[in-house]
C-alpha positions in Angstrom: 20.4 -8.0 -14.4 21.3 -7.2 -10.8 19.4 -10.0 -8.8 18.7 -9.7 -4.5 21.7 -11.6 -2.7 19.8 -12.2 0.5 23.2 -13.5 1.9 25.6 -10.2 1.2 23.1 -7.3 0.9 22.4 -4.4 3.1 18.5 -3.6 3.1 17.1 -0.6 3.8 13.4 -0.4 4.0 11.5 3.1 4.1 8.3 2.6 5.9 9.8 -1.1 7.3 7.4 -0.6 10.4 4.3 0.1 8.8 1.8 -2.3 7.5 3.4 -3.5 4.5 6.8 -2.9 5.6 6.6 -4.9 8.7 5.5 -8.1 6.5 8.2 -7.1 3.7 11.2 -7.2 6.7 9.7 -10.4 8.2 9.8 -12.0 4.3 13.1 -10.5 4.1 14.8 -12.2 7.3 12.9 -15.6 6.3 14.7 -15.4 3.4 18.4 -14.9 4.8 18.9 -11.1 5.4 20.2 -11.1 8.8 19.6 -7.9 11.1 22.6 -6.3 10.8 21.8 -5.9 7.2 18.3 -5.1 7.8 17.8 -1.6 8.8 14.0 0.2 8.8 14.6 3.4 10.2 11.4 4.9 12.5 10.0 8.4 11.9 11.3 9.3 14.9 15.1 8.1 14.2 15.0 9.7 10.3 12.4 12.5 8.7 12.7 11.2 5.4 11.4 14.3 4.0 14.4 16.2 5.2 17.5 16.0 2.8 20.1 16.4 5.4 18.8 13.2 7.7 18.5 11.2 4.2 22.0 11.6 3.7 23.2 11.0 6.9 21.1 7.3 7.1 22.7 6.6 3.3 26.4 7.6 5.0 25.7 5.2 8.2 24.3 2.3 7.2 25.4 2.4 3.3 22.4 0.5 1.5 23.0 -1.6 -1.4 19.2 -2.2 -2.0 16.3 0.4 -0.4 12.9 -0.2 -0.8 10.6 3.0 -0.6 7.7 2.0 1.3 7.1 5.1 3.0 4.2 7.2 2.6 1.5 10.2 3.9 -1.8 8.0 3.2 -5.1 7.8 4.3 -8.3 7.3 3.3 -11.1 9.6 1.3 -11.5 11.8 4.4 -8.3 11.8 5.1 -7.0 12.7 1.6 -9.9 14.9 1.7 -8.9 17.2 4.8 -4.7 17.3 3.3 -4.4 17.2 -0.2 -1.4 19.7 0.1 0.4 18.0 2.6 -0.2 13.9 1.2 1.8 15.6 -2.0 4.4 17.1 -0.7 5.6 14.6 1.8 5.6 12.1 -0.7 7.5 13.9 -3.1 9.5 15.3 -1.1 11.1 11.8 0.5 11.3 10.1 -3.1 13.5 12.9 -4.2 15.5 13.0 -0.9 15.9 9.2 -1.5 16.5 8.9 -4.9 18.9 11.8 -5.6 21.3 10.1 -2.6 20.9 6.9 -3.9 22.7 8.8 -6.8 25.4 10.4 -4.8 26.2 7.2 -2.8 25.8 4.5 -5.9 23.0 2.7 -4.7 22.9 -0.9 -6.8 18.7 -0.9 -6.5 15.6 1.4 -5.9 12.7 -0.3 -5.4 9.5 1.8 -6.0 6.2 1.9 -4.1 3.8 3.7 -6.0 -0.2 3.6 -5.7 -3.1 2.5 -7.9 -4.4 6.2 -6.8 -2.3 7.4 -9.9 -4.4 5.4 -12.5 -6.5 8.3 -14.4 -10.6 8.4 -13.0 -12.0 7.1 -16.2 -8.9 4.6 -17.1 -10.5 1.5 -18.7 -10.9 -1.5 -16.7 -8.7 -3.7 -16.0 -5.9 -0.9 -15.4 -3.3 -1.5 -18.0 0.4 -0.1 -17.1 -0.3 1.9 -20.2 -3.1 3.7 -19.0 -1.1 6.0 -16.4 -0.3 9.6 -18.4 -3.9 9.6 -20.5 -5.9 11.6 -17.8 -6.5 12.8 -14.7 -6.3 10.7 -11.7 -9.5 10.8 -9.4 -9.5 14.5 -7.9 -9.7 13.2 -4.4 -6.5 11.3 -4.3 -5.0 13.0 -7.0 -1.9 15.2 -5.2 -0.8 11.8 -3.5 -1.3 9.3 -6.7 0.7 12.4 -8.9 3.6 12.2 -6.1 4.3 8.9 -6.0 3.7 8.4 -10.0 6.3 11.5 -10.7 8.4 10.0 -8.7 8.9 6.9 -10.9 9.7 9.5 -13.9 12.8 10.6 -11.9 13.8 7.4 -11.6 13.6 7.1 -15.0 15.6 9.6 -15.6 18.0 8.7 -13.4 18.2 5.2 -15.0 18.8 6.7 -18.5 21.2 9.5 -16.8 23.2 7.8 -14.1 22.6 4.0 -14.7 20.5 3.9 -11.3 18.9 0.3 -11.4 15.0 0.6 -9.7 11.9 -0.7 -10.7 8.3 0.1 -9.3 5.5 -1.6 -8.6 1.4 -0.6 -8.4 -0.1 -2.7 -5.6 -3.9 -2.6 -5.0 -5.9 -2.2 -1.8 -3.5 -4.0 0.5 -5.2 -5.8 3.9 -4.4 -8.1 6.6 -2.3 -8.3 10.2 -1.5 -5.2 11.5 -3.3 -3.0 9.5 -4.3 0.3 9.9 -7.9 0.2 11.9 -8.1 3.6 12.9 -11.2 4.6 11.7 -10.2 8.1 11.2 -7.4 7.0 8.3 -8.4 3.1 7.8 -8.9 2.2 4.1 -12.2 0.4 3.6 -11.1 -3.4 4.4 -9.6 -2.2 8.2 -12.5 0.1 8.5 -15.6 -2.7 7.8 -13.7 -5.5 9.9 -14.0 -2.8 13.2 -17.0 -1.9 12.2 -18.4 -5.2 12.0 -16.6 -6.5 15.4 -17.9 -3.8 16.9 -21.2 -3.7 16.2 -21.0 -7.6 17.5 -19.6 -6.5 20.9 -21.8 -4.1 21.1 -24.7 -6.2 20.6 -25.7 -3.3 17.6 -28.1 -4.8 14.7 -27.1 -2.4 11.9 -23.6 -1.4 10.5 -23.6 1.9 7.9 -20.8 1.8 5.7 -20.7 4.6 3.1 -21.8 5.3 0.1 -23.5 2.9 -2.3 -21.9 -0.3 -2.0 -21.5 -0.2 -6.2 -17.9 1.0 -6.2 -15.8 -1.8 -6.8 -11.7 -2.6 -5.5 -9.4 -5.4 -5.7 -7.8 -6.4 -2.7 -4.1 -8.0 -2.4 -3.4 -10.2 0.9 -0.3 -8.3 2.7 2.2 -11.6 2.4 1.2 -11.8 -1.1 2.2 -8.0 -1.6 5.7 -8.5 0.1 6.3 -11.3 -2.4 5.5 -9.7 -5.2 7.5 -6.8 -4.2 10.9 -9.2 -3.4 10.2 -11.5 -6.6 10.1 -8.0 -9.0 13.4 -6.2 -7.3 14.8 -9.2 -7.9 14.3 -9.4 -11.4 13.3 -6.1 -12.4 16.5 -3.3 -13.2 14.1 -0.7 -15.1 11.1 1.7 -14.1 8.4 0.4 -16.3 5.7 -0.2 -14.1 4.5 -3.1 -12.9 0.8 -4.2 -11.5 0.4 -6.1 -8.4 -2.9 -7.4 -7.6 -5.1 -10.1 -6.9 -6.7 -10.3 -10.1 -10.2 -10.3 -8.6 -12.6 -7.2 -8.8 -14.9 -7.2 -5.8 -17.8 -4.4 -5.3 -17.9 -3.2 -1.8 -21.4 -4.9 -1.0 -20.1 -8.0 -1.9 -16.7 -6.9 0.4 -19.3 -5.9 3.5 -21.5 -9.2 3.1 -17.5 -11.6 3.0 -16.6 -9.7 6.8 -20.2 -10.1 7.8 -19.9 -13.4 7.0 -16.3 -13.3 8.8 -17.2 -11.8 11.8 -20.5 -13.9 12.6 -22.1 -10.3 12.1 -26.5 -11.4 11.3 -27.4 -8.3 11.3 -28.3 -5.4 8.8 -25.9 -3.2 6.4 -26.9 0.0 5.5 -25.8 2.5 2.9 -24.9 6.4 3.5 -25.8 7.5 0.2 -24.9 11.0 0.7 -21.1 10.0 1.1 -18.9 9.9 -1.5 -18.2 6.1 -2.9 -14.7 7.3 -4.3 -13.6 6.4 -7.8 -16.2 4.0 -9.2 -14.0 1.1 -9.9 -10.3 -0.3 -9.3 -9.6 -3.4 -11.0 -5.8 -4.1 -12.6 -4.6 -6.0 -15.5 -1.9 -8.7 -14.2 -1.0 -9.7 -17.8 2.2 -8.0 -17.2 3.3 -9.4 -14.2 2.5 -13.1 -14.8 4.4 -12.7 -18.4 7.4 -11.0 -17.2 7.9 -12.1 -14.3 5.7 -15.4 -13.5 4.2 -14.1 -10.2 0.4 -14.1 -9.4 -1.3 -14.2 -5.9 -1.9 -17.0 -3.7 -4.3 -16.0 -0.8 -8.0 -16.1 -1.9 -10.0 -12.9 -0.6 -12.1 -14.8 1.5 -9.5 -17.0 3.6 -7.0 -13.4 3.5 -10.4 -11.6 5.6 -11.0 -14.9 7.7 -7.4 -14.8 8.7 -7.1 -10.6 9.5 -10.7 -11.2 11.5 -8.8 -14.1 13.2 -6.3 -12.2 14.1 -8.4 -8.9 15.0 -9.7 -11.4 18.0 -6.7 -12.1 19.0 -4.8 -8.8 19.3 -7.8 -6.4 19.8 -6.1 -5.4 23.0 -3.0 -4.1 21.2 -4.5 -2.3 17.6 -4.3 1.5 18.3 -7.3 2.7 19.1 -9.8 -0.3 19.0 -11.7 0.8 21.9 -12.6 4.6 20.7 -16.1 5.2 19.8 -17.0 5.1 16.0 -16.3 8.2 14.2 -18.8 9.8 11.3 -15.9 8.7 8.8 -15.9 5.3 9.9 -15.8 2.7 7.4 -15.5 5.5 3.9 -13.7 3.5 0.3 -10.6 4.8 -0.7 
């Protein structure tokens, strides 16, 4: 078993200035991990789809742990508008990654795939079993199928080259710093503007779309950077691993808990004619508290009072806050 040695190893977090990954390096330091062995490389400093700019960061800063976090995502209109491009990205940095964690004898891989891989119809709760029976949702499909081959290749390269990795399926992650650009938001970013805005605005309606039947399970961002730290510390094999809340919530009930946040008394309505995305998302944990003891802390409705707290308080530096609503605002993915 090769456990995280917070005081000796070098870190290397894909995606560490994103959403999750900006919570994962701030866990990380709190923990011991000094800066210079922290290192989360910007787009702008390493295209991690190109091979040659994957090998160069492996040769400089000479990881003993990465996790992936990295990712093309967005939500249904988003994956609807580049379905070829959400796959290959996504493939192409996980191989760029993994094959040089190979050549340089990285210790640990740690995996960040997507509940977007579970099959349409899989039965409910998702069970880590579940992921090869069928076809994934055909709207997200070409980004779920990326990130899920990739954890066959690590696999492979497990039974092949002794590569230690593990990876984890998190659900709908939200909180701070979140994505609230309407054009790409996921549904919890997306409902919180919405709802804020509509209060600043002095509007008495809010639309979101589709039904309001589809149902998701949401996972507080500090709870997700736990989860990930507490598996990659325990966890030398690619047998995937659920993290989630635990808690199924229908996106009516989601709208009504920001309302509810927000101070919002007015009226939701529902675009029927938009899609409501796959009709359920709701995983098993059974794995995850067995093996390795972890389960989530932060109830749903404290996790949306604290993002909508801290929406107020940093409206004037989220990207984009002030533009006008788009027609894809507030979509389920």
């Amino acid at each position: 078993m090769s456990h995280l040695n917070f005081e000796h190893d070098r870190i290397l977090v894909t995606g560490g200035h994103g959403f999750l990954g900006t919570q994962l390096c701030q866990t990380l330091r709190d923990r011991g991990v000094t800066a210079d062995r922290l290192y989360a490389p910007t787009h702008a400093e390493v295209e991690l789809t190109d091979e040659a700019q994957v090998a160069s960061m492996y040769q400089r800063f000479k990881p003993d742990v990465i996790f992936h976090l990295a990712a093309e995502v967005g939500g249904i209109g988003a994956n609807q508008a580049h379905p070829g491009r959400f796959f290959y990205a996504n493939f192409a940095m996980g191989i760029h990654l993994i094959e040089q964690a190979r050549i340089h004898g990285l210790r640990k891989f740690v995996h960040c795939g997507t509940v977007c891989a579970y099959p349409e119809n899989a039965t409910r709760p998702f069970t880590e079993d579940q992921f090869w029976n069928s076809y994934p949702a055909p709207i997200t499909a070409p980004y779920g199928i990326a990130k899920l081959s990739l954890g066959v290749m690590l696999d492979g390269y497990r039974r092949e080259y002794g590569l230690q990795s593990c990876m984890l399926i998190p659900v709908n992650l939200y909180g701070p710093n979140d994505n609230f650009d309407l054009q790409t938001a996921h549904v919890m970013p997306a409902l919180i503007r919405k709802f804020l805005h509509a209060i600043e605005r002095g509007e008495d309606t809010v639309s979101v779309w589709g039904s309001g039947k589809a149902s998701r399970e949401f996972l507080y961002v500090t709870d997700a950077a736990d989860g990930l730290i507490h598996t990659a510390d325990r966890v030398d094999e690619t047998t995937p691993i659920n993290l989630g809340s635990g808690r199924e919530t229908p996106i009516k009930e989601l709208a009504e808990i920001i309302a509810d946040a927000t101070g919002f008394k007015g009226q939701i309505t529902w675009d029927h004619d938009k899609p409501d995305g796959q009709p359920r998302r709701c995983l098993s944990m059974e794995r995850a508290h067995e093996q390795l003891g972890w389960s989530a802390r932060v109830p749903l409705e404290q996790g949306v009072e604290q993002t909508v707290a801290w929406c107020k308080a940093n409206q004037g530096d989220i990207r984009g806050w002030g533009r006008a609503d788009s027609p894809a605002s507030a979509k389920v993915s």
